[in-house]
PyMOL CGO cylinders between C-alpha atoms (Angstrom):
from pymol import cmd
from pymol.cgo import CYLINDER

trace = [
    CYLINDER, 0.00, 0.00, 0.00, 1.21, 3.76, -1.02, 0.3, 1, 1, 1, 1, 1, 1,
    CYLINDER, 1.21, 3.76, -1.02, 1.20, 6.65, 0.94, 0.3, 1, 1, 1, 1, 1, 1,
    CYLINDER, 1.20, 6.65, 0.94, 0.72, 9.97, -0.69, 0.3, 1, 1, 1, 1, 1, 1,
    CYLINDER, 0.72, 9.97, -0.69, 0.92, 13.47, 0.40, 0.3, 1, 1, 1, 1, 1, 1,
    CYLINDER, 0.92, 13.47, 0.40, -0.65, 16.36, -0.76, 0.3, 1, 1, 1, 1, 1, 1,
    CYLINDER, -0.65, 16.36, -0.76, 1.03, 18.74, 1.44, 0.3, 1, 1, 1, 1, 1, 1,
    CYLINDER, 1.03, 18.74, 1.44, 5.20, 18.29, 0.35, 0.3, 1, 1, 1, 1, 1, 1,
    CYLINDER, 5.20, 18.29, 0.35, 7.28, 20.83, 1.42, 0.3, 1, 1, 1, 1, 1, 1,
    CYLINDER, 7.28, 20.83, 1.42, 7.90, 23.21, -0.52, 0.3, 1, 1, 1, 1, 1, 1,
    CYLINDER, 7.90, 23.21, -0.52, 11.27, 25.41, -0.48, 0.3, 1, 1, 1, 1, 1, 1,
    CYLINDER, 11.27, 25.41, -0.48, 10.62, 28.80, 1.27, 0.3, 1, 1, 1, 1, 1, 1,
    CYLINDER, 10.62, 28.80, 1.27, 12.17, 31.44, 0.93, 0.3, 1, 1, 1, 1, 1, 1,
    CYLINDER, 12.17, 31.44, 0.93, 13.39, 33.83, 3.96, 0.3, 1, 1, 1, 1, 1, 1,
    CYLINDER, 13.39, 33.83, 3.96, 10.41, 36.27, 5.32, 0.3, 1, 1, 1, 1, 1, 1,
    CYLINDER, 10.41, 36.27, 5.32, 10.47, 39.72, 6.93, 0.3, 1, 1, 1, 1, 1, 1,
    CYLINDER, 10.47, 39.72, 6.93, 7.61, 40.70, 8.97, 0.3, 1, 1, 1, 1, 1, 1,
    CYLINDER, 7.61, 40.70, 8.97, 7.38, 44.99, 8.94, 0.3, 1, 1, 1, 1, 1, 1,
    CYLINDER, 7.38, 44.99, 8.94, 4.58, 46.29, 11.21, 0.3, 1, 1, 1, 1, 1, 1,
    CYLINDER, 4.58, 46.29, 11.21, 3.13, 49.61, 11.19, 0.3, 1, 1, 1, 1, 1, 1,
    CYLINDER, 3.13, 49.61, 11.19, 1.14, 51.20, 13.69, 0.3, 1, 1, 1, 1, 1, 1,
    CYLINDER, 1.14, 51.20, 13.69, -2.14, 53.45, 12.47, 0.3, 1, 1, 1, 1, 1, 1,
    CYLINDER, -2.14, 53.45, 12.47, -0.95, 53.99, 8.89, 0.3, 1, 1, 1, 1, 1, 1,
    CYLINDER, -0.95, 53.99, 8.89, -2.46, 57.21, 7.50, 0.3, 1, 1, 1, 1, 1, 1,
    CYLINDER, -2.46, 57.21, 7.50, -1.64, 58.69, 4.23, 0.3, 1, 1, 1, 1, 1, 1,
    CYLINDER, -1.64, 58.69, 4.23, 0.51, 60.92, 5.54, 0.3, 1, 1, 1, 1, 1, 1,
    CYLINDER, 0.51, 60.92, 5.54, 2.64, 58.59, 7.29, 0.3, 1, 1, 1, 1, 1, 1,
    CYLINDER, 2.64, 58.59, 7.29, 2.47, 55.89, 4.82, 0.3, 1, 1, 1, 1, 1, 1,
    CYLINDER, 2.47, 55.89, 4.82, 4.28, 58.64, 2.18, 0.3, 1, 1, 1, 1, 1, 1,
    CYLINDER, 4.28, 58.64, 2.18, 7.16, 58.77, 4.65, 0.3, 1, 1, 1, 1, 1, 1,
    CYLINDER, 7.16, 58.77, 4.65, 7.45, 54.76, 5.10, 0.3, 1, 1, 1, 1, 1, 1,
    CYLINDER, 7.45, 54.76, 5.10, 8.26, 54.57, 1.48, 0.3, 1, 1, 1, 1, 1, 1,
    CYLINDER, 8.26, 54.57, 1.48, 11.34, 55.22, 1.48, 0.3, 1, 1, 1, 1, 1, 1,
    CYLINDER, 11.34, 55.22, 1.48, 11.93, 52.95, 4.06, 0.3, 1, 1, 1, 1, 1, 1,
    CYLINDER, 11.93, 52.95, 4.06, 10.16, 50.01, 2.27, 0.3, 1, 1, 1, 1, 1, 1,
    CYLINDER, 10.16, 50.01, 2.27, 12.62, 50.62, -0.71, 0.3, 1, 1, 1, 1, 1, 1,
    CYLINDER, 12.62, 50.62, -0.71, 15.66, 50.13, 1.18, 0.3, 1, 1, 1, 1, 1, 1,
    CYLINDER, 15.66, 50.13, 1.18, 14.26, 47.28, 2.88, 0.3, 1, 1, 1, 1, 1, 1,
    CYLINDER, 14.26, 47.28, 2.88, 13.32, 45.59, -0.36, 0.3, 1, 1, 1, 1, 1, 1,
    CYLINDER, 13.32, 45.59, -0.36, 16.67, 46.19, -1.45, 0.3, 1, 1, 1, 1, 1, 1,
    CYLINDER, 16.67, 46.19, -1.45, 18.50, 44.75, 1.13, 0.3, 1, 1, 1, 1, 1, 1,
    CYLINDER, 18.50, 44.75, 1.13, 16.46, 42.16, 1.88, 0.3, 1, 1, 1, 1, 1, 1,
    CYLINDER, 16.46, 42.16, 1.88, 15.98, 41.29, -2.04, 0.3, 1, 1, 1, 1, 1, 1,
    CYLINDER, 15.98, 41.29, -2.04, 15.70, 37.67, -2.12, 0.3, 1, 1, 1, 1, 1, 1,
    CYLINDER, 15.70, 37.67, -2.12, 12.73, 37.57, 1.24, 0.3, 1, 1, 1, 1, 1, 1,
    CYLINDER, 12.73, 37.57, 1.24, 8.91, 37.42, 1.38, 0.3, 1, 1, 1, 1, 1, 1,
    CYLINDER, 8.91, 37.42, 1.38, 8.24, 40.94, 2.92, 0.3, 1, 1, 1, 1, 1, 1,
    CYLINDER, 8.24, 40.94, 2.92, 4.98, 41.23, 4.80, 0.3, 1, 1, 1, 1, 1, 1,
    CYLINDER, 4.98, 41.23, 4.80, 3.12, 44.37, 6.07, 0.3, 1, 1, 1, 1, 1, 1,
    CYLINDER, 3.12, 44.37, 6.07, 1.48, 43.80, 9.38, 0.3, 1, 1, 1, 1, 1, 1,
    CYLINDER, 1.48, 43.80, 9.38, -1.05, 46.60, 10.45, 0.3, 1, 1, 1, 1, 1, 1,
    CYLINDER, -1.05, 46.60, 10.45, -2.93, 46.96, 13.53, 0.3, 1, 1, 1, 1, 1, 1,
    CYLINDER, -2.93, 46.96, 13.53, -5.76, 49.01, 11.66, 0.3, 1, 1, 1, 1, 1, 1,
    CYLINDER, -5.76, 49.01, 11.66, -6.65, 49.66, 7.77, 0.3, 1, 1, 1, 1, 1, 1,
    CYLINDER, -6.65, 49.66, 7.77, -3.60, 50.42, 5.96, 0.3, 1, 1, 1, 1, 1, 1,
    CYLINDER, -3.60, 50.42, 5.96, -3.76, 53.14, 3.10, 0.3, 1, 1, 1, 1, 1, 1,
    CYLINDER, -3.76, 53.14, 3.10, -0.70, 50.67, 1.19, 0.3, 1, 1, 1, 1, 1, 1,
    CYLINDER, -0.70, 50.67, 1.19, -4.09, 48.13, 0.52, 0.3, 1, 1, 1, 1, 1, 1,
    CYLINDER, -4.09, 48.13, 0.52, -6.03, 51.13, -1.12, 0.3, 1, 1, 1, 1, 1, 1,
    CYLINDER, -6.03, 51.13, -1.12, -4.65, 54.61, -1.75, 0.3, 1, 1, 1, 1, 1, 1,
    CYLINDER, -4.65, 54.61, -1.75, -0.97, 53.46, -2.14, 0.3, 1, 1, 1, 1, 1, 1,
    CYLINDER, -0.97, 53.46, -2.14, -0.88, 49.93, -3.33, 0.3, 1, 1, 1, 1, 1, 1,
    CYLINDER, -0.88, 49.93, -3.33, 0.25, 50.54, -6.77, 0.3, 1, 1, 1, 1, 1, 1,
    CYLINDER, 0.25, 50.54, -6.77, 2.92, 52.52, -5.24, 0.3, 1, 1, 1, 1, 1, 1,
    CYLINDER, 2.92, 52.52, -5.24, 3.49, 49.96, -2.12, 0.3, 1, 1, 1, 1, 1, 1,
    CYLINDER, 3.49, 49.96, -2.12, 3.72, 46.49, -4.51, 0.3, 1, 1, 1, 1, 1, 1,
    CYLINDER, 3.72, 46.49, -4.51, 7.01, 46.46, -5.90, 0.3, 1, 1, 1, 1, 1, 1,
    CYLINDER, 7.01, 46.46, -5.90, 8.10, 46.50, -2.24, 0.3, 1, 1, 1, 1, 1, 1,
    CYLINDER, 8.10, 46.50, -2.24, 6.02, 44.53, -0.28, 0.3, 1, 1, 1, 1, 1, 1,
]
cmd.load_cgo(trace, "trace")
């Protein structure tokens, strides 16, 4: 009798969790910067944004925010 698996593991790659707390527009125009740099150093990870409310970067700013995050 055979075993099979539907759930192999897959290779990850490295993530980076970046949290922001109550992310206006305003403040979200600032973190940009930031998100660039950390996209470029950290080239080769799965960057997630962690909010603790509604973040403008899934709206407003999220053509602006996707190369990045």
């Amino acid at each position: 009798m055979q075993i099979t698996t539907h759930c192999q593991p897959q290779p990850t790659q490295p993530r980076l969790l970046v949290f922001v707390n109550n992310d206006a527009l305003g403040d979200s125009m600032m973190k940009l910067p930031f998100l660039q740099c950390v996209r470029k150093r950290y080239a080769t990870h799965h960057i997630t944004l962690l909010s603790n409310q509604h973040s403008v970067f899934t709206s407003t700013l999220a053509a602006l925010a996707k190369p990045y995050i």
